[in-house]
Steps between C-alpha positions, in 0.01 A plus 500: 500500500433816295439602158865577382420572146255786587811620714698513166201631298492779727836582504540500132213736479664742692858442291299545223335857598863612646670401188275431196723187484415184711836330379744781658854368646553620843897489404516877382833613380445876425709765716186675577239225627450461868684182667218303674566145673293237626545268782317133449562116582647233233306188593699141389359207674675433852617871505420863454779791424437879512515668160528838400337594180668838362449741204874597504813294449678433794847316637364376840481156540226368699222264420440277232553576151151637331404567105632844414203515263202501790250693387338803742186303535716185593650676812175694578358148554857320669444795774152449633427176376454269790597117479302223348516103680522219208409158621758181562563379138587166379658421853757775447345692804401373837298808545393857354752710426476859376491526032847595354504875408521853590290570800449820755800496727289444803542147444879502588487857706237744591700819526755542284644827616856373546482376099346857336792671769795351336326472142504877554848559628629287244279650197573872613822430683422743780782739663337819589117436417258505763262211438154387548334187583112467526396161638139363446382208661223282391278586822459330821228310701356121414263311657593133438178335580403604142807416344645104442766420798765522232468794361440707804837357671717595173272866482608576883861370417514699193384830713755420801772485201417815343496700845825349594647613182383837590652537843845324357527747179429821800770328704768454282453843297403688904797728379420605196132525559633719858682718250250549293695379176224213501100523551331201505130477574277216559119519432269176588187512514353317852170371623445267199377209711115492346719521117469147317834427332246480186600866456334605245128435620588754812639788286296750671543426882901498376443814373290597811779422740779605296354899507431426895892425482599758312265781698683423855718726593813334537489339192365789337796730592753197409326513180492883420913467640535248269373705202676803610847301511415338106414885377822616684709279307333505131467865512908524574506600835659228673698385275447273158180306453491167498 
């Protein structure tokens, strides 16, 4: 369990700082406002969907049907919130099953590279535009003698998933990323085996062994390539930003 209204009290803080207005809708119909998406996980009981939460109207249909009038803070919390276990009640449930709601999109699929890659194409409807992808993963390493049985099977499922979705998205885009017309980089941060999945009481040895990541050298020139390639684009060299 965690303490899910100091999640939202933090992230209505930060709304609040960014806009002076906690109560913001992230539906933003102006020609000149930035289109932002996110990807999350509609929970019903006995099934979970995908959903994408957008700031821009849109005519692709996929996923359920959402509120048009979310708020910002509302799909801050939908994207990193994870999910909560209600009890059996009144005989309806044999067992514990995961709160209706909006919940981080790990619970249905850890990577969702393949979903932000066609959100894109269709948002921007790409001909000539070189694009970007940057991938962050959530880290890698457990050690499940401190963790419940449970919840160390579904973390190392939920890590095998993401990493497959990374070497399916490479294989079926190997031409375009060969051509150049697509750069997609991965970053994950290993070693995390001594990390609690209490996260936020180890936020300095994360920190610690994300700038040991960072300072190798192969990841430190696939990060400097990777800024190089985002400057390229958004300073007009390579085409249109996006």
């Amino acid at each position: 369990m965690y303490d899910a209204q100091g999640v939202e009290d933090a992230i209505k803080t930060v709304v609040t700082a960014e806009l002076s207005d906690v109560d913001v809708r992230l539906y933003d119909p102006r020609e000149d406002c930035a289109d932002a998406f996110a990807i999350t996980t509609q929970v019903k009981i006995g099934f979970t969907k995908a959903a994408v939460l957008r700031s821009y109207h849109t005519r692709r249909i996929a996923g359920p049907e959402l509120d048009d009038n979310i708020l910002v803070w509302q799909a801050m919390k939908a994207a990193v919130l994870a999910p909560r276990y209600a009890c059996p009640e009144n005989g309806k449930t044999l067992r514990s099953v995961i709160e209706p709601g909006l919940v981080d999109y790990g619970t249905t699929k850890n990577n969702p590279v393949s979903d932000a890659y066609y959100e894109c194409r269709k948002l921007y409807k790409y001909t000539g535009d070189k694009m970007v992808i940057v991938s962050i993963g959530t880290g890698s390493g457990l050690n499940p003698d401190r963790e419940s049985e449970e919840m160390a099977k579904s973390v190392f499922k939920r890590n095998g998933d993401a990493e497959q979705q990374c070497l399916e998205f490479q294989r079926d885009h190997e031409g375009l990323i060969k051509s150049g017309w697509l750069k997609y980089f991965r970053f994950n941060v290993p070693n995390l085996d001594d990390t609690p999945l209490e996260e936020w009481c180890a936020e300095e040895p994360i920190r610690d062994k994300t700038t040991a990541y960072l300072a190798s050298p192969d990841t430190g020139r696939s990060f400097h390539q990777c800024v190089d390639d985002i400057t390229a684009i958004l300073t007009g060299i390579q085409g249109q930003a996006r």
